[in-house]
C-alpha positions as CSV (number, residue, x, y, z in Angstrom):
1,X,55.6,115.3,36.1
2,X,57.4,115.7,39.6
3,X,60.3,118.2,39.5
4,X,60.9,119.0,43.2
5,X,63.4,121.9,41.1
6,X,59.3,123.9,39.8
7,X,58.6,127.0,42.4
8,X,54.9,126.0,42.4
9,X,53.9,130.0,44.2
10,X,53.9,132.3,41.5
11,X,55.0,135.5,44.1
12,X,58.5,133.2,45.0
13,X,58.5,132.4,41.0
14,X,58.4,136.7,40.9
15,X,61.8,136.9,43.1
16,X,63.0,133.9,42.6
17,X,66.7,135.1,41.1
18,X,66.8,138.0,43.3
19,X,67.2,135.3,46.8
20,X,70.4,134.4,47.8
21,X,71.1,130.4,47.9
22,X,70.4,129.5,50.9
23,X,67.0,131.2,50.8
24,X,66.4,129.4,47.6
25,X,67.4,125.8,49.5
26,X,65.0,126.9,52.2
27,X,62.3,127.5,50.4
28,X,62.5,124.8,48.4
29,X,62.5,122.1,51.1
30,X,59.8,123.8,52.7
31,X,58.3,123.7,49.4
32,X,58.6,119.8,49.3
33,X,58.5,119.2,53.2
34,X,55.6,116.7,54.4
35,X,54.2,118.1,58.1
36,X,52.9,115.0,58.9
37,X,56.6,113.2,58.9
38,X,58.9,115.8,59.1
39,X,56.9,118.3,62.5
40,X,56.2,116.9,66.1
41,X,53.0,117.2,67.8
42,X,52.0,116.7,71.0
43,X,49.5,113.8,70.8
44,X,46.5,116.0,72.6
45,X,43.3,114.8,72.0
46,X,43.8,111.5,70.8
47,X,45.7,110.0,73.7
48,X,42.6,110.8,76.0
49,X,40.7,107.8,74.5
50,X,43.8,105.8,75.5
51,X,43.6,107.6,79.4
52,X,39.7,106.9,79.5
53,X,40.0,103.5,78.6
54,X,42.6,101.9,80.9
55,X,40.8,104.0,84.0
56,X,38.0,101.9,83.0
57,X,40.0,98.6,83.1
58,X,41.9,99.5,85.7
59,X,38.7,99.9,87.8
60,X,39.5,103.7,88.2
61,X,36.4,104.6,86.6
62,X,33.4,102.4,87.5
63,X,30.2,104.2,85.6
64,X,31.2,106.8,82.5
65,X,27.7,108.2,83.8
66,X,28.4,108.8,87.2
67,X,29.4,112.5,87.5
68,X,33.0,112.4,89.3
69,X,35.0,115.2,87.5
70,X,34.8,118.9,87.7
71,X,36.0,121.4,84.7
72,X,37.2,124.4,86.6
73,X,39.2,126.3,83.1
74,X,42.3,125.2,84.2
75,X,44.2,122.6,86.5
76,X,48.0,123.3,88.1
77,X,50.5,120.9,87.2
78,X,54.4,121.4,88.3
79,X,53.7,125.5,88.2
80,X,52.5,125.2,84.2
81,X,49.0,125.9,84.5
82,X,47.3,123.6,81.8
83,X,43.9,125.3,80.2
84,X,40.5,123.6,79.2
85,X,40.2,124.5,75.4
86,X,37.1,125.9,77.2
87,X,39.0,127.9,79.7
88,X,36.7,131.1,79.6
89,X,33.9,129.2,80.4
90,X,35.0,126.1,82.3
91,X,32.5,122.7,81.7
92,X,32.0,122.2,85.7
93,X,30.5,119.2,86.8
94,X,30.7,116.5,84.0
95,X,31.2,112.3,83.8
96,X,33.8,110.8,81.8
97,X,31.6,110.4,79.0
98,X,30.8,114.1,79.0
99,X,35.1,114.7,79.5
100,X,35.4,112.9,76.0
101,X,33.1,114.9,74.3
102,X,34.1,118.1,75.7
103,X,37.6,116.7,75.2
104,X,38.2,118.8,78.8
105,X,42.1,118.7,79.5
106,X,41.6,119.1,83.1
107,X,39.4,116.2,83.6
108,X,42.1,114.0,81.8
109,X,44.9,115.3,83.7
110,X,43.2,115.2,87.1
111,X,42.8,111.2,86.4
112,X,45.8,110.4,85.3
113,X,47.7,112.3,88.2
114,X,45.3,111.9,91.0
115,X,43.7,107.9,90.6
116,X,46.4,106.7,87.9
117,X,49.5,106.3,90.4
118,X,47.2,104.4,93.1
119,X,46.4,102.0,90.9
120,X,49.3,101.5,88.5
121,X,52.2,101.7,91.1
C-alpha cells in the first residue's frame, strides 16, 4: 500500500514525535522527493556526444583518428579553471575518439570554444 504519511527509516520512526513540524514536513518530502525530477544537473558527460558529433558535420573534425587534441589537467575558461576528471594526471596527446572515451573536459571545451565559433558564426 502507498501511504506517503509511513516513515520508512526506522532511526526518524525513533524521534519521530520528538521533531518539531516543519522538520517532520521536511523530512517527509524528502522522504517522497524523486532526484531525477525534482534536482538539476549539469548535463556533463552526455552533451559531449552531442559536441563530437556536430564537429564532425560541421567539418571541424575531419578523422576521429587523427591526433589534434592535447589533455593538459585543466583548460582556463573566463578565470574558472575547468579540470579533466583526470586532472592529476592529465591524458596528453589524444584524438577525438580517444577524448570520448576518456570523456576529457578539456578536449571538449577546447573545441567548442576554439573551432565551434569559426564555423558556426
Amino acid at each position: 500500500m502507498n501511504n506517503p504519511y509511513t516513515i520508512n527509516n526506522d532511526e526518524l520512526t525513533a524521534i519521530w514525535d520528538s521533531l518539531p513540524s516543519n522538520e517532520k514536513s521536511e523530512n517527509l518530502q524528502g522522504m517522497w522527493r524523486n532526484k531525477a525530477l525534482s534536482d538539476t544537473y549539469e548535463p556533463g558527460s552526455t552533451f559531449k556526444l552531442v559536441t563530437s558529433s556536430a564537429a564532425i558535420e560541421e567539418g571541424i573534425v575531419a578523422d576521429i583518428e587523427k591526433t589534434d587534441f592535447g589533455c593538459t589537467g585543466s583548460i582556463n575558461i573566463a578565470g574558472t579553471r575547468i579540470k579533466c576528471w583526470r586532472y592529476y594526471r592529465p591524458h596528453g596527446s589524444q584524438n577525438l575518439r580517444q577524448a570520448l572515451m576518456n570523456s576529457c573536459n578539456p578536449v571538449f571545451i577546447g573545441l567548442r570554444t576554439k573551432n565551434w565559433c569559426k564555423k558556426v558564426l
